[in-house]
KEBARO-528033 format. One line per field, with one value per residue (C-alpha): x, y, z. Coordinates in steps of 0.2 Angstrom, whole numbers, plus 5000, padded with zeros to 4 digits. Example, Ala and Ser with C-alpha at 12.3 -4.5 7.8 and 13.67 -1.06 7.14 Angstrom:
2
east = 5062, 5068
north = 4978, 4995
up = 5039, 5036
END
This chain:
385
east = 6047, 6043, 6062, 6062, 6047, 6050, 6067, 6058, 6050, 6063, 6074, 6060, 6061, 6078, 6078, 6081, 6098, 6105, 6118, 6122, 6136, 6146, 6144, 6161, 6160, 6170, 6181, 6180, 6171, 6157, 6145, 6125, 6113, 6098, 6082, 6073, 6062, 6058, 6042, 6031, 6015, 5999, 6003, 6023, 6017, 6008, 6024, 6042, 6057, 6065, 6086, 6100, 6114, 6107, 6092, 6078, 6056, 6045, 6030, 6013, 6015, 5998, 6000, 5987, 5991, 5986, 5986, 5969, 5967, 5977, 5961, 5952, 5946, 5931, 5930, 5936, 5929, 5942, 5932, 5927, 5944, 5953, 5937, 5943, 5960, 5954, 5945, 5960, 5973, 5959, 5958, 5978, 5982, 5991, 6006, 6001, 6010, 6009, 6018, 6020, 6011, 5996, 5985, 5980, 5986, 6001, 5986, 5977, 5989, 5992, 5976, 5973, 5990, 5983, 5967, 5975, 5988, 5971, 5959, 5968, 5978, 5997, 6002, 5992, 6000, 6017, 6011, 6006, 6017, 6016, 6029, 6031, 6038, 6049, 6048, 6059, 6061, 6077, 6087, 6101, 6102, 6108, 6109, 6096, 6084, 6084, 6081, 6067, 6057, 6057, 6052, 6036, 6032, 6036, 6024, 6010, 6009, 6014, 6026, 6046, 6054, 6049, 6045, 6052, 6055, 6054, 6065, 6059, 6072, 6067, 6082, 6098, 6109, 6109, 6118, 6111, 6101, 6117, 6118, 6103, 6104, 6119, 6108, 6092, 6107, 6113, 6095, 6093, 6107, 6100, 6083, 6072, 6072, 6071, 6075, 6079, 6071, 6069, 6054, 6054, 6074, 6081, 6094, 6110, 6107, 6104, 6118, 6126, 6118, 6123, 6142, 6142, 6136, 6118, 6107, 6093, 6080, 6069, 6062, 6046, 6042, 6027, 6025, 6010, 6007, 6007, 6022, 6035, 6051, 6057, 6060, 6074, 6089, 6079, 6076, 6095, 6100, 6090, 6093, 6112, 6111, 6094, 6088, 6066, 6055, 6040, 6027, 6012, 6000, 5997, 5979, 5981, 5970, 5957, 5961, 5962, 5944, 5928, 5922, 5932, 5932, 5923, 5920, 5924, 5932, 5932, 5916, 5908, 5899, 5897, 5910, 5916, 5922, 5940, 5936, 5952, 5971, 5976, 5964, 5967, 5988, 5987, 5975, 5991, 6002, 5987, 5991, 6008, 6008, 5997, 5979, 5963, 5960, 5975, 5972, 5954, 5961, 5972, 5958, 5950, 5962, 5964, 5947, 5947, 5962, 5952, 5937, 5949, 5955, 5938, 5947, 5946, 5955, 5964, 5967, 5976, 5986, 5994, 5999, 6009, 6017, 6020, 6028, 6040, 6058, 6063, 6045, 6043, 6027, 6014, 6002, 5983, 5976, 5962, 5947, 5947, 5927, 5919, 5923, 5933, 5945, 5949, 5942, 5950, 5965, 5967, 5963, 5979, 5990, 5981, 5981, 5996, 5998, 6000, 6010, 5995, 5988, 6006, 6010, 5989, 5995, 6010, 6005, 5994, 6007, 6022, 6009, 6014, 6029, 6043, 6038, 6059, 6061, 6046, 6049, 6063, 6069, 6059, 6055, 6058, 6039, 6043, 6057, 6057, 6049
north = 6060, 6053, 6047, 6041, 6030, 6022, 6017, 6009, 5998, 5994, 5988, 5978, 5968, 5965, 5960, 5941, 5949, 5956, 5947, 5950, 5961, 5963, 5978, 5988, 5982, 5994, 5980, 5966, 5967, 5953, 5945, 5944, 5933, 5939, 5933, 5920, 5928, 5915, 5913, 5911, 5900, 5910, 5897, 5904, 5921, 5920, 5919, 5926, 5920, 5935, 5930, 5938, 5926, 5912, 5922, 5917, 5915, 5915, 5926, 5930, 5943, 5950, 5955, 5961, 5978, 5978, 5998, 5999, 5991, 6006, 6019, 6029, 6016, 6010, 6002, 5984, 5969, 5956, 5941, 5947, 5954, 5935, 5928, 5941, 5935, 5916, 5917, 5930, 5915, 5901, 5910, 5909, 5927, 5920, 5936, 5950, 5965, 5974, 5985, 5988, 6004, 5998, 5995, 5979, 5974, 5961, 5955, 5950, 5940, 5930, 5923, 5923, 5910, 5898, 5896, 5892, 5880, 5873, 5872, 5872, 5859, 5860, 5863, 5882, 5885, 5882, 5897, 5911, 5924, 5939, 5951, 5966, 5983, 5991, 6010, 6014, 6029, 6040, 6034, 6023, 6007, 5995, 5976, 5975, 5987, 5982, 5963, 5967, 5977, 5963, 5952, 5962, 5959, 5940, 5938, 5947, 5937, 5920, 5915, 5910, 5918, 5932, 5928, 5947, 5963, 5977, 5992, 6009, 6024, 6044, 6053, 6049, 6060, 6048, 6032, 6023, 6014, 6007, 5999, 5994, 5985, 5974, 5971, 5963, 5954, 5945, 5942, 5934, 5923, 5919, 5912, 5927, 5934, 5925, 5939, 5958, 5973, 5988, 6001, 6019, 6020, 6030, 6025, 6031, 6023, 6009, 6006, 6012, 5999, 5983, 5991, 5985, 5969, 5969, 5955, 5962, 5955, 5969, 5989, 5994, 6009, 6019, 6015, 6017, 6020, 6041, 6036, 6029, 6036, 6018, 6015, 6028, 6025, 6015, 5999, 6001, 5997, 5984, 5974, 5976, 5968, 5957, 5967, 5964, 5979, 5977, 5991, 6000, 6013, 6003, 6005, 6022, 6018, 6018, 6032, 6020, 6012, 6014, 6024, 6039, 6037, 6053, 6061, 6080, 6083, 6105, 6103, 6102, 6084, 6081, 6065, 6052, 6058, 6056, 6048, 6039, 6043, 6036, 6043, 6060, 6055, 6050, 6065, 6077, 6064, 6065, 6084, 6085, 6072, 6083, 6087, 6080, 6081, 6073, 6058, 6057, 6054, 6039, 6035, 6033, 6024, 6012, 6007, 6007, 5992, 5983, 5984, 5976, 5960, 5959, 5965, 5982, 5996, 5993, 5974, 5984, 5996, 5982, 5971, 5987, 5988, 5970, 5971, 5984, 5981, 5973, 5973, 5956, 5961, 5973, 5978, 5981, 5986, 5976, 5983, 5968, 5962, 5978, 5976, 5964, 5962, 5945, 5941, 5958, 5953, 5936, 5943, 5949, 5933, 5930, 5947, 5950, 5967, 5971, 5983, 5992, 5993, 5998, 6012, 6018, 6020, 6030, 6040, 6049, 6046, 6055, 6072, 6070, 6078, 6067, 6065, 6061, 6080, 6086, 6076, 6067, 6048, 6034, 6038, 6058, 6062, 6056, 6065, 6083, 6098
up = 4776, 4759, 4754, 4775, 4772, 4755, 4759, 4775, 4762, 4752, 4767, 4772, 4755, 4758, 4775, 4775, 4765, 4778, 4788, 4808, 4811, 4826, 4835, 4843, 4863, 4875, 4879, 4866, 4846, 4854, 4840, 4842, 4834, 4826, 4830, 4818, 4806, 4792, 4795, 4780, 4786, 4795, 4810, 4809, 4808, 4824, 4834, 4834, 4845, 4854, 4858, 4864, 4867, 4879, 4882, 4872, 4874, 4860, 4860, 4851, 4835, 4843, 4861, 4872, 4880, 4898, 4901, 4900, 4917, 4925, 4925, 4914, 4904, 4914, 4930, 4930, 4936, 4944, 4938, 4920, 4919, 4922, 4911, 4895, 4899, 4896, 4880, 4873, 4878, 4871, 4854, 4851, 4857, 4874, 4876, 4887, 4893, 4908, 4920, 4939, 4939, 4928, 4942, 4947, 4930, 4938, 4950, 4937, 4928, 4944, 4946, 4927, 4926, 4941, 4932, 4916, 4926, 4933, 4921, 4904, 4896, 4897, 4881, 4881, 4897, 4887, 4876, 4886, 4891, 4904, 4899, 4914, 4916, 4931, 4931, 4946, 4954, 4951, 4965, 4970, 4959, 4973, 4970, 4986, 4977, 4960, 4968, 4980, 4966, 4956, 4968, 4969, 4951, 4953, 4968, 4961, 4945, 4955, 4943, 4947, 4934, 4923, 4905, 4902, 4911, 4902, 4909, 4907, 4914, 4914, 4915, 4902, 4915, 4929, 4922, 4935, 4921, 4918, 4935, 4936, 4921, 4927, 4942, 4932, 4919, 4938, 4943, 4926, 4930, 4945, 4936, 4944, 4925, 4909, 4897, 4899, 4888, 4887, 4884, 4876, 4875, 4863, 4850, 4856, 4873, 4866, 4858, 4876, 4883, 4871, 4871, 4890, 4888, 4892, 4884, 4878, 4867, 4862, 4865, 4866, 4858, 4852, 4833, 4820, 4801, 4810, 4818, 4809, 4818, 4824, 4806, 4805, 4817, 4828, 4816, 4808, 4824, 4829, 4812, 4815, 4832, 4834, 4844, 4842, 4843, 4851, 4845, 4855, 4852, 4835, 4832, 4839, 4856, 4842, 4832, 4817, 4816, 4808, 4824, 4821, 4801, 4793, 4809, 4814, 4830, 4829, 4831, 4847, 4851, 4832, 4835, 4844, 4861, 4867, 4885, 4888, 4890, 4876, 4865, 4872, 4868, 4852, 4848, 4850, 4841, 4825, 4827, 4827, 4811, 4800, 4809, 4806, 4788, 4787, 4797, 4787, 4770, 4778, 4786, 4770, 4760, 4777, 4773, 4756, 4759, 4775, 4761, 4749, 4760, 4771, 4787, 4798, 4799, 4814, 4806, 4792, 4806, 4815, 4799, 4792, 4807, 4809, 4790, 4796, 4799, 4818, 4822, 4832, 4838, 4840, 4854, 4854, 4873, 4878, 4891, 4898, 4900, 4893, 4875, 4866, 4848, 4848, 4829, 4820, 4828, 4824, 4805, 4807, 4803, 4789, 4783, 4768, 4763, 4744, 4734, 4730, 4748, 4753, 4738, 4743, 4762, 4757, 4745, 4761, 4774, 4765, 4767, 4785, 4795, 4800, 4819, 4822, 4817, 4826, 4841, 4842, 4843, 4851, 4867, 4868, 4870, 4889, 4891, 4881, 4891
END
């Protein structure tokens, strides 16, 4: 783990060196463009352009996670839900990611959308984004199929063309992903799609999946200072080809903040309970890192660094991520009108990360397994028994 992560940040340093190669194609030796990455301004650091050939939209570095509307998280109200989603978009942080099965998440982006169209001038309606997901069952991958589940998604949140859909597939055996994938490329064509990702694939498929041809823009995959696994064959991949990622599970579902900082989970109601999903997840993912103790002292050092700069600890979670190789942007879920995040996350952008802070972080996270080893490439945790 130690050699694995300060190589990461050696490549990081040299990333602006690095040129695009071509990737091997089953048919021809095709050449894709990176995406742009000179930014060096707080206001350029705000945004990122994802591209893939013709395909192209720029999007927030900071995106709002819209998972928390699925459940478990506190009962939602429509109104103060649409009202959150206003002052998030009005404070600069206008990309928000969803998914078909996140409850009324797609719903909620609809009539959050029309008001901005009503009630907002048009230059932020030019900014915000509403990047989606399609989890499909495993069947068939007809043209008809593919087409009428992403007409679902596109009536939901009233818009003509998706900004992004995000594909998320179970089961590697069945290479319907493949057809599937041609589908939403033909659907892109057709303007129902402005650009094509992916969520939670794995490297090798990935690399399947360019080889035929596929323009995708990004991955989304589970990455935080515990889980650095995207920066192993994940990111050397995506720098060789422009594919972005886009991160989540960041902040942890609040693992990394004050509230959990010199706390003691073995004992019964001495600390903060884990009353969410994805508290309860990234639990198990602090246990298969290095356990509690563990996660204090980085906790501890986090905080020593957010003391340092005047931020948070989350602030300092998603800026490490942010500064990791590939990384277009990073995700922080929002319980939309129960509690809000917009000034720690707006810290971000003006946040920069020192060698110190960095060498402080490592020195805690190289005491940690390597998760790839433990449990596998990006995505495996959905797919492993």
């Amino acid at each position: 783990m130690s050699s694995t992560a300060i190589t990461t940040q050696q490549a990081f340093c040299n990333i602006q060196k690095i040129t695009p190669l071509s990737i091997r194609r089953r048919r021809a030796t095709v050449a894709i463009r990176c995406c742009s990455a000179t930014a060096t301004t707080e206001k350029d650091n705000r945004r990122e352009v994802l591209k893939n050939g013709d395909a192209k939209l720029e999007i927030c570095r900071v995106l709002n996670g819209m998972w928390q509307t699925s459940g478990g998280w506190g009962r939602i109200d429509r109104n103060g839900a649409v009202e959150a989603m206003l002052s998030y978009a009005d404070a600069g942080l206008s990309t928000f990611d969803m998914a078909d099965h996140y409850g009324p998440a797609e719903d909620l982006y609809g009539i959050f959308i029309n008001r901005v169209r009503r009630e907002r001038p048009p230059e932020l309606l030019e900014t915000v984004r509403g990047l989606t997901k399609w989890v499909p069952p495993p069947v068939k991958m007809t043209r008809s199929f593919v087409s009428e589940s992403i007409d679902v998604s596109r009536k939901r949140m009233d818009v003509a063309s998706l900004d992004m859909l995000q594909f998320h597939w179970w089961d590697y055996s069945n290479s319907g992903y493949l057809d599937a994938l041609k589908h939403l490329t033909d659907l892109k064509g057709e303007g129902k799609i402005k650009t094509i990702a992916l969520t939670n694939f794995d490297t090798e498929r990935l690399r399947i999946i360019l080889e035929n041809e596929i323009p995708v823009v990004s991955n989304q995959v589970q990455h935080s200072i515990v889980d650095m696994r995207p920066q192993q064959k994940m990111a050397e991949l995506c720098q060789l080809t422009g594919v972005k990622l886009i991160t989540y599970g960041t902040v942890m579902g609040g693992l990394l903040s004050e509230k959990f900082l010199d706390t003691n989970l073995t004992i019964p109601f001495a600390g903060p309970k884990l009353n969410t999903p994805s508290l309860q997840k990234y639990k198990r993912m602090v246990d298969a890192w290095g356990g509690w103790s563990l996660f204090q002292e980085l906790l501890r050092t986090m905080k020593n660094v957010a003391n340092k700069h005047g931020v948070s600890i989350p602030t300092v979670a998603v800026r490490y991520i942010l500064d990791q190789p590939a990384v277009a942007g990073s995700m922080i879920g929002v319980r939309l009108g129960l509690s809000q995040h917009i000034e720690d996350a707006n810290a971000v952008f003006s946040l920069v990360l020192d060698e110190e802070d960095i060498s402080s972080i490592l020195q805690i996270t190289n005491k940690g397994r390597d998760l790839q080893k433990v449990i596998g490439d990006c995505g495996d945790e959905y797919r492993r028994a």
